[in-house]
C-alpha positions in Angstrom: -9.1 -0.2 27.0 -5.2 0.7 27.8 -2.8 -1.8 26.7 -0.7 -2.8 30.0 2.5 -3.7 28.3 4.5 -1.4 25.8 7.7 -2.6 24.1 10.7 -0.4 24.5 10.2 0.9 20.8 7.2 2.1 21.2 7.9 3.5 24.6 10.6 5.2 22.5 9.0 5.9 19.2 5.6 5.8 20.0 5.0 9.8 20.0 6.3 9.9 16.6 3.2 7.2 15.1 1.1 9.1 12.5 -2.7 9.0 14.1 -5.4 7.9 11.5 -2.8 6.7 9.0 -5.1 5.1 7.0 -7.4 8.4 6.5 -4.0 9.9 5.4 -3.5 6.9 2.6 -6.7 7.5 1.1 -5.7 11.2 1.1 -3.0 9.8 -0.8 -4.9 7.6 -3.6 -7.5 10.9 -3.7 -4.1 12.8 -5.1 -3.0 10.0 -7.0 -7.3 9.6 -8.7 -6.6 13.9 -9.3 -3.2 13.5 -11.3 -4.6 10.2 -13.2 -7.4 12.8 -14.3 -5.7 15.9 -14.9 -2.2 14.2 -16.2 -2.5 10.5 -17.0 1.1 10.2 -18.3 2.6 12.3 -14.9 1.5 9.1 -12.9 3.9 7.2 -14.6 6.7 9.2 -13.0 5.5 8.5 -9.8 5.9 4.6 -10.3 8.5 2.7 -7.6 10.8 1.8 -10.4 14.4 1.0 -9.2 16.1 1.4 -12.0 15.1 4.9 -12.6 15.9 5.6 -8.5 19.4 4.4 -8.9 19.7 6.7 -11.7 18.4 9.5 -9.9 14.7 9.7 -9.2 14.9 9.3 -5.7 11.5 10.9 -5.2 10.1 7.3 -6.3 10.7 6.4 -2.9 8.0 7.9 -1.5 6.1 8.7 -4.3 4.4 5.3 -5.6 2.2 6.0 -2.3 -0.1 8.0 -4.5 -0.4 5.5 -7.8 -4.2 4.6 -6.7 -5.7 1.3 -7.1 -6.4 0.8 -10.3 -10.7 1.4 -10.8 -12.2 2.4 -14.1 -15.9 3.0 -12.6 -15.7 6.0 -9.8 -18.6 4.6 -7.8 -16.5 1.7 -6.7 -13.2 3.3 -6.4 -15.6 6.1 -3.7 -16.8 2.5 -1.7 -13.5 1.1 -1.8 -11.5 4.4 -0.3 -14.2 4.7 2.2 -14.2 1.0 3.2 -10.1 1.1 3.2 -10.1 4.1 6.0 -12.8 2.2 8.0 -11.1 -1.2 8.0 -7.9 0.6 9.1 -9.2 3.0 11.6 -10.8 -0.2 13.4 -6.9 -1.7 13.2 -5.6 1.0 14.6 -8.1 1.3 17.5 -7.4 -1.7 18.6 -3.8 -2.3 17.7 -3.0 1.2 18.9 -1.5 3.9 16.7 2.4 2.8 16.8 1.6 -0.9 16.2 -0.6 0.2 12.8 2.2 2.4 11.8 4.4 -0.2 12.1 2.6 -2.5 10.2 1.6 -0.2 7.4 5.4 1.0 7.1 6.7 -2.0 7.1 4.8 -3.2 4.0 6.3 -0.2 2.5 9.4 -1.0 3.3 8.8 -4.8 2.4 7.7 -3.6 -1.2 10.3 -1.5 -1.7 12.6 -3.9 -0.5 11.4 -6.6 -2.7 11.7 -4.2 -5.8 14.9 -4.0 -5.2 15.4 -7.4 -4.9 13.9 -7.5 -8.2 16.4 -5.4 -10.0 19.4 -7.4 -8.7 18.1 -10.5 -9.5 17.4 -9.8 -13.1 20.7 -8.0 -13.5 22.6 -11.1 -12.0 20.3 -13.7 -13.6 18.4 -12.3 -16.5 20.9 -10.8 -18.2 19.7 -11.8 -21.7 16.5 -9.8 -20.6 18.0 -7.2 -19.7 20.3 -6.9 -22.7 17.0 -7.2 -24.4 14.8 -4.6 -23.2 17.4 -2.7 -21.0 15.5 0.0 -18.6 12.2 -0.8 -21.1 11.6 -3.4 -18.7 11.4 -2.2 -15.1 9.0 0.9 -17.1 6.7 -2.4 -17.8 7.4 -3.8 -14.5 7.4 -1.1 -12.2 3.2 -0.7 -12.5 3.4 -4.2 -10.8 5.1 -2.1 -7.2 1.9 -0.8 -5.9 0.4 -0.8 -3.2 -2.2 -3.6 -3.7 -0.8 -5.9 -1.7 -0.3 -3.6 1.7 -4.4 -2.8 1.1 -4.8 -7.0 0.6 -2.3 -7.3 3.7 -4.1 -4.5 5.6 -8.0 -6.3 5.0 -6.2 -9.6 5.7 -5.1 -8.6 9.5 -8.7 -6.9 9.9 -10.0 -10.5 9.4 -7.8 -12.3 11.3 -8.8 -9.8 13.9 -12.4 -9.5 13.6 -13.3 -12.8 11.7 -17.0 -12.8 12.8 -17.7 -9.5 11.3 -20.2 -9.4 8.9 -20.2 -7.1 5.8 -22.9 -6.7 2.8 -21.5 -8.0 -0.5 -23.4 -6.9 -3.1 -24.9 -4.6 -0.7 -27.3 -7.1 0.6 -25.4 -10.3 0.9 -24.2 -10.7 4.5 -20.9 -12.5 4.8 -18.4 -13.2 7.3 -15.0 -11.2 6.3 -13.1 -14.5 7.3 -14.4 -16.4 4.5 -13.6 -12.9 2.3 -9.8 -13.2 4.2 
């Protein structure tokens, strides 16, 4: 099915949308599950921590993309990566590549936007905080930049989109991923 209408950006920009974007995120969270085993304390320099980017660590930027979901039991972290690619591969089939690019990017952007937001704010209003604890505290806060909430936004838009789809919780409990959104 062939979308008639295509915004000028996409007319534009659409040739530069990253096909099966979501296959490449869990690529992502694989690398970022490899470093948490091989060097637990190298994740930590991959955290989106503002403070440490405006002193430097630009790399940040882009590099909290890796820091997986968080998943002690390796099972469940396997079910979740897989179910993650498939809920975004049907979003991008029928939002089209460009439109799922756009939406995943933007969260980045959003989050990275809002931890910005966060470090100006507690400079201009927290200042006994920050006198306190100094750059201790975006190291505590930083872990809180992830990207849970672009996976919560991402299973969000594939139940407004499909709301009658059923999945097994549990395995064998059918349920509608409406009542789940």
């Amino acid at each position: 099915m062939e979308r008639k209408y295509m915004s000028p950006f996409e007319r534009k920009f659409g040739k530069y949308a990253i096909k099966n974007l979501s296959f490449v995120l869990v690529i992502c969270y694989a690398v970022g599950y490899l470093i948490q085993l091989i060097a637990p304390s190298a994740l930590f320099y991959l955290t989106l921590n503002p403070y440490a980017i405006l002193h430097g660590q630009i790399w940040r930027i882009v590099t909290w993309i890796l820091i997986p979901p968080s998943s002690q039991n390796i099972f469940f972290t396997l079910i979740m990566l897989y179910f993650y690619c498939s809920i975004g591969t049907s979003l991008e089939r029928t939002w089209g590549t460009y439109r799922y690019n756009v939406y995943l990017f933007s969260g980045a952007l959003f989050t990275i936007t809002g931890a910005f937001l966060l470090l100006g704010y507690s400079f201009l209003f927290q200042k006994d905080l920050m006198a306190a604890y100094g750059a201790d505290y975006f190291r505590m806060v930083s872990g809180m930049f992830s990207t849970y909430y672009v996976n919560m936004s991402i299973f969000l838009a594939f139940a407004a989109t499909f709301p009658n789809m059923q999945v097994l919780l549990f395995f064998f409990i059918p349920i509608k991923v409406k009542i789940l959104g």
